[in-house]
VEXPAZA-614922 format. One line per 4 residues: number of its first residue (from 1); their letters; for each residue x, y, z of N, C-alpha, C. Coordinates in pm, whole numbers, plus 50000, padded with zeros to 5 digits. Each point is the difference from the previous one (the first is absolute). Last residue first. Layout:
BEGIN
NUM	A	X Y Z X Y Z X Y Z | ... .
//
This chain:
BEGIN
170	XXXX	51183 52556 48047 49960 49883 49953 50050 49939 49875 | 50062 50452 50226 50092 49892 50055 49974 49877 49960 | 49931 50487 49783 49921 49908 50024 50079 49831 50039 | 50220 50549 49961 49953 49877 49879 49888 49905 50114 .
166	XXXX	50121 50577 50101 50088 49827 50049 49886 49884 49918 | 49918 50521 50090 50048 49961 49857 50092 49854 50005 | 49698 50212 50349 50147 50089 50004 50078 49933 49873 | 49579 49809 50076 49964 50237 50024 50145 49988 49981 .
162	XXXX	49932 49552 49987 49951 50065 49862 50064 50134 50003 | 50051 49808 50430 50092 49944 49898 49954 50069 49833 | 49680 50014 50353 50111 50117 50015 50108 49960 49915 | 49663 49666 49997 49961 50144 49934 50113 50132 50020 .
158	XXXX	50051 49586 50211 50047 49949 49857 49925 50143 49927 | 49986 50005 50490 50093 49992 49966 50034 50010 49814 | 49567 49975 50178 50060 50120 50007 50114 49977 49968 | 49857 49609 50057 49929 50035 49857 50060 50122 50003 .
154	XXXX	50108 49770 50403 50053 50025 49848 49979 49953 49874 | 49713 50102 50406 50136 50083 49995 50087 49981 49869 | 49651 49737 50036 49940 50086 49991 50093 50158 49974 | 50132 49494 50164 49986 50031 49799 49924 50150 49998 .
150	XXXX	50038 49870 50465 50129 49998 49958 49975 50057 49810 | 49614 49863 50236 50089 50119 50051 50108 50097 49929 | 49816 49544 49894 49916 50106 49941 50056 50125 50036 | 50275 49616 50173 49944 49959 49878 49957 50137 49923 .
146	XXXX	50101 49976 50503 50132 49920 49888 49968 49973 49881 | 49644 50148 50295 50139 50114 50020 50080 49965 49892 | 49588 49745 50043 50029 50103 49923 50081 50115 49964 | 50018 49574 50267 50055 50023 49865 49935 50076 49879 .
142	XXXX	49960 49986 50470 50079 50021 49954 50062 49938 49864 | 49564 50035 50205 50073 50150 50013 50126 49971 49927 | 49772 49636 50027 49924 50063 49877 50098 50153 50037 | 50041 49684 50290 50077 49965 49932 49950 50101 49848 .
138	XXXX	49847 50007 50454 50125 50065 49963 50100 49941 49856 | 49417 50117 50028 50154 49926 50059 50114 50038 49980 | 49615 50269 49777 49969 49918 50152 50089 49919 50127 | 49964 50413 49587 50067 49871 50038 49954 49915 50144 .
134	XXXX	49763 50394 49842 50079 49961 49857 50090 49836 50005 | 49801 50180 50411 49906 50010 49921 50066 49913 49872 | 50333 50146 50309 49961 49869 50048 49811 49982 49880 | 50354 50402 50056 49976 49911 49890 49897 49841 50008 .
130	XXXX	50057 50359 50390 49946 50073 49840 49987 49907 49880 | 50139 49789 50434 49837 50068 49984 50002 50050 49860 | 50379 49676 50129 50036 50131 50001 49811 50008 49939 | 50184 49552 50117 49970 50097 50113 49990 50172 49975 .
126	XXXX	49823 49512 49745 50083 50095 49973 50002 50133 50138 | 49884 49500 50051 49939 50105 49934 50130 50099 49993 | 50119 49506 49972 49961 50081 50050 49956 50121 49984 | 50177 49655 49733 49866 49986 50000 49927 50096 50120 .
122	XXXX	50510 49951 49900 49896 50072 49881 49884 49956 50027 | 50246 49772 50301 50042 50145 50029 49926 50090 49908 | 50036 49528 49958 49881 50046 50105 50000 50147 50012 | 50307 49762 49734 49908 50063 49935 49870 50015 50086 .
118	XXXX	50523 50081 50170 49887 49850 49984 49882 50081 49949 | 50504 50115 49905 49860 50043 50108 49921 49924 49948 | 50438 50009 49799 50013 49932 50151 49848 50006 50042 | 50102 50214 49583 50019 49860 49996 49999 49921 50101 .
114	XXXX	49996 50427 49988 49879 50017 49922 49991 49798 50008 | 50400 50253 50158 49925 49993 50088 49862 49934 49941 | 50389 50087 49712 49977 49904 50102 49920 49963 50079 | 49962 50450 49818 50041 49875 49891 49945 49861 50083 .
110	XXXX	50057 50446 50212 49900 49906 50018 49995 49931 49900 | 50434 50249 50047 49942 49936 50146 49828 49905 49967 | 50205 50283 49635 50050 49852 50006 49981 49994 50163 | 49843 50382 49860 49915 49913 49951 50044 49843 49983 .
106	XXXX	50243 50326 50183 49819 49992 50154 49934 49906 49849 | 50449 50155 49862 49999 49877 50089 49915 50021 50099 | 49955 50248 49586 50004 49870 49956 50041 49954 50141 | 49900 50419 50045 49887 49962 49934 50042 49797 49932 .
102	XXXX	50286 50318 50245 49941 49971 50055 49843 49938 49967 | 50376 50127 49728 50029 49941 50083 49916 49913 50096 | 49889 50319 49675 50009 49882 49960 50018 49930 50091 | 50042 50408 50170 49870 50008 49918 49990 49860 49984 .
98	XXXX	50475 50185 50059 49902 49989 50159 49847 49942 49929 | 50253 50098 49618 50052 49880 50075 49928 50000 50138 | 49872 50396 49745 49948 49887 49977 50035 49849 50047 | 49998 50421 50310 50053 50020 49846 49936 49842 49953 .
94	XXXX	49701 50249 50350 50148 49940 50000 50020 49979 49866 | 49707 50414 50028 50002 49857 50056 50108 49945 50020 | 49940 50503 49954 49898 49956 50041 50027 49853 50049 | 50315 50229 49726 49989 50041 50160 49882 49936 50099 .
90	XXXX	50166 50089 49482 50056 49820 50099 49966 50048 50103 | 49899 50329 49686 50143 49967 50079 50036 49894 50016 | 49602 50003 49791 50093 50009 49899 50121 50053 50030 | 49544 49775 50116 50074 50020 50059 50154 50030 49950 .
86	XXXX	49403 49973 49999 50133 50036 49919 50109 50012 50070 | 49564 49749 50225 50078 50126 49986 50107 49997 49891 | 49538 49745 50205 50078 49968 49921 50083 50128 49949 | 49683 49912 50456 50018 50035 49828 50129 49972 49967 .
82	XXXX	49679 49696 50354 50094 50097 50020 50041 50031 49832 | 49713 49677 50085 49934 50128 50026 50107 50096 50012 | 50146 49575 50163 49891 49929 49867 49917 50179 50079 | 50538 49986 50087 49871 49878 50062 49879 50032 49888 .
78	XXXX	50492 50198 50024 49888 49899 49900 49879 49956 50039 | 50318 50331 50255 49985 50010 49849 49922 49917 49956 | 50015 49902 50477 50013 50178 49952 49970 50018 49881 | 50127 49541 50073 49875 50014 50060 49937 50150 49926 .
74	XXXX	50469 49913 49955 49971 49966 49933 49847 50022 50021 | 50242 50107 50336 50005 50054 49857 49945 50009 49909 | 50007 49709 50412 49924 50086 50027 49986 50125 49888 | 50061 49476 49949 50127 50112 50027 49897 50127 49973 .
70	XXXX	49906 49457 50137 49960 50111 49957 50061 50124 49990 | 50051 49439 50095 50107 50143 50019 49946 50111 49922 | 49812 49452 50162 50005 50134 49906 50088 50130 50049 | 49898 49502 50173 50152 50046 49883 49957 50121 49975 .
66	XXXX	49703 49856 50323 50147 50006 50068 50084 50044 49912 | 49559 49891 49850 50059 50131 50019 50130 50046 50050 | 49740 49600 49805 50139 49997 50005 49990 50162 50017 | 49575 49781 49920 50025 49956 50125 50145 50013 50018 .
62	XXXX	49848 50129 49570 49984 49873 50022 50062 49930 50143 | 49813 50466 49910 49955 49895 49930 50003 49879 50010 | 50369 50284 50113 49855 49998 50095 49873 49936 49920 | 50375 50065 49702 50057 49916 50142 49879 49985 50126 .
58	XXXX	49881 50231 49626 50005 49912 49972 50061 49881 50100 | 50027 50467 50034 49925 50000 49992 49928 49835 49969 | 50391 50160 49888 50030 49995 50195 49849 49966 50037 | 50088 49981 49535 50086 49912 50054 49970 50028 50153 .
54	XXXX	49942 50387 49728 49877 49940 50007 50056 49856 50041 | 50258 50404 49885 49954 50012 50145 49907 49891 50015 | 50176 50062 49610 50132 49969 50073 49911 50043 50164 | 49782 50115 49589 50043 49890 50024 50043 49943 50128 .
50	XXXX	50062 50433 49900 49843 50008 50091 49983 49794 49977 | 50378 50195 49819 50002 50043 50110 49932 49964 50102 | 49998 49965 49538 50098 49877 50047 49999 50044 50164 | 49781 50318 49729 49932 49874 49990 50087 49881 50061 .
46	XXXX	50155 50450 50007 49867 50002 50109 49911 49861 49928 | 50436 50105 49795 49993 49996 50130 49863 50012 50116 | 50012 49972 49502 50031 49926 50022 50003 49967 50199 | 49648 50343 49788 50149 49887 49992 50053 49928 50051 .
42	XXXX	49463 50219 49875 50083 49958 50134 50152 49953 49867 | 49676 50397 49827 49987 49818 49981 50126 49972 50116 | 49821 50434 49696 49968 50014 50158 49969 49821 50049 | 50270 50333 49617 49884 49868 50022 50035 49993 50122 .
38	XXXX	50296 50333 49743 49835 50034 50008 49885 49935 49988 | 50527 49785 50036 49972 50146 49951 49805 50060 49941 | 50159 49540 50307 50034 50066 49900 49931 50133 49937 | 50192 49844 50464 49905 49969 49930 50053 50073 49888 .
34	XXXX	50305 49785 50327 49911 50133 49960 49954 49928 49899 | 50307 49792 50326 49886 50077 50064 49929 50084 49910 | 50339 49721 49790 49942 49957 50104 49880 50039 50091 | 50338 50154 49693 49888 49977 49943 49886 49960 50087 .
30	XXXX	50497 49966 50080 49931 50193 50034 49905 49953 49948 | 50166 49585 49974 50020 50007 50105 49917 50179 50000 | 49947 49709 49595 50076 50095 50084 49970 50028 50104 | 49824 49584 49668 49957 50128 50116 50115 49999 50028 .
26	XXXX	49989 49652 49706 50025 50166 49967 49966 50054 50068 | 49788 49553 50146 50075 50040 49875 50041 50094 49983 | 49671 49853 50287 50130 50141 50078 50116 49995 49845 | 49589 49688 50003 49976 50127 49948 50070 50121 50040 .
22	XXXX	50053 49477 50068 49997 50092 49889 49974 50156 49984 | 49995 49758 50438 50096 50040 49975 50059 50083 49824 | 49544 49883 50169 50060 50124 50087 50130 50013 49974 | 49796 49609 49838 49995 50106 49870 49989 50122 50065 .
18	XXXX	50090 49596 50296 50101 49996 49878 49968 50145 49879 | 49717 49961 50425 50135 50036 49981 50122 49978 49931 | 49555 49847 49923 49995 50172 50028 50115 50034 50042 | 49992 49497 49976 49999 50124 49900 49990 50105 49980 .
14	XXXX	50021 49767 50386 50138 50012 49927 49974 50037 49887 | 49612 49930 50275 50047 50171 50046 50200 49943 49895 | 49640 49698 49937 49927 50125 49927 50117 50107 50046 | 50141 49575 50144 50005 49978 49835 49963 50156 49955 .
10	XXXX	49943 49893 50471 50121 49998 49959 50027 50045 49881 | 49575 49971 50123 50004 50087 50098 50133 49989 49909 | 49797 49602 49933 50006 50070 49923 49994 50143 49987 | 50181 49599 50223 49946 49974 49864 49976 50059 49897 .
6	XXXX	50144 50043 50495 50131 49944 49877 49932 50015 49826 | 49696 50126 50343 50091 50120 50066 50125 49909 49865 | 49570 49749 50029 50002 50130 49967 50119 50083 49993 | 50000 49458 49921 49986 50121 50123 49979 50133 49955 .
2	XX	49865 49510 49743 50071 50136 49986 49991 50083 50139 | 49964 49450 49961 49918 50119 50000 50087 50126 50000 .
//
């Protein structure tokens, strides 16, 4: 029998993060925080950013809060509603290595994890109220984080790639 969390939680969130890693193709590091010239569309750094906070969120989810390391920064700038700023000192966010960094090893901490949790764990109600309607369980929450979430952001991503004149990673 297919486990949820190895079967198919694992498979949906390594691809969104195999075509998170396509699409940094040619991104410049100064490019990074800005938008493109008279479009009002999230970048790079406030999409890998606001990403990169959702794993801690997921660790509680799946009864593993102990692992989460929420960086009170990151929270500040990205959390879900916070705007999306031009940032064309570099002053506003962390540069892009801090950014990635922290966006690929909170998303390699629950890799593994997706594979250890007993699929009792996804049949539990979903503990976060606002989404719990849309999603009921925890397993429906999370793999809408690692799946729909995630592809939603980078759809923006692969559109800002167009805005700043960068080829089509596919």
């Amino acid at each position: 029998m297919l486990k949820f969390g190895s079967g198919i939680l694992a498979p949906l969130c390594k691809f969104s993060l195999g075509y998170a890693e396509l699409l940094l193709k040619d991104v410049k590091p100064a490019d990074f925080p800005r938008k493109p010239k008279g479009i009002d569309t999230n970048h790079p750094a406030f999409i890998y950013g606001h990403l990169a906070t959702y794993p801690e969120r997921l660790l509680e989810f799946m009864g593993q809060g102990a692992l989460a390391q929420p960086d009170p920064k990151f929270v500040e700038l990205f959390a879900a509603g916070k705007p999306c700023l031009d940032d064309p000192q570099g002053t506003i966010y962390p540069t892009m290595d801090v950014i990635l960094a922290r966006f690929r090893t909170r998303h390699e901490t629950i890799l593994p994890l997706f594979a250890e949790c007993a699929d009792e764990v996804f049949d539990k109600p979903n503990p976060n109220e606002r989404m719990r309607d849309r999603f009921p369980t925890v397993g429906m929450a999370c793999n809408f984080l690692v799946s729909g979430h995630m592809m939603i952001h980078l759809g923006q991503m692969s559109a800002w790639r167009r805005c700043m004149g960068l080829p089509s990673v596919m």
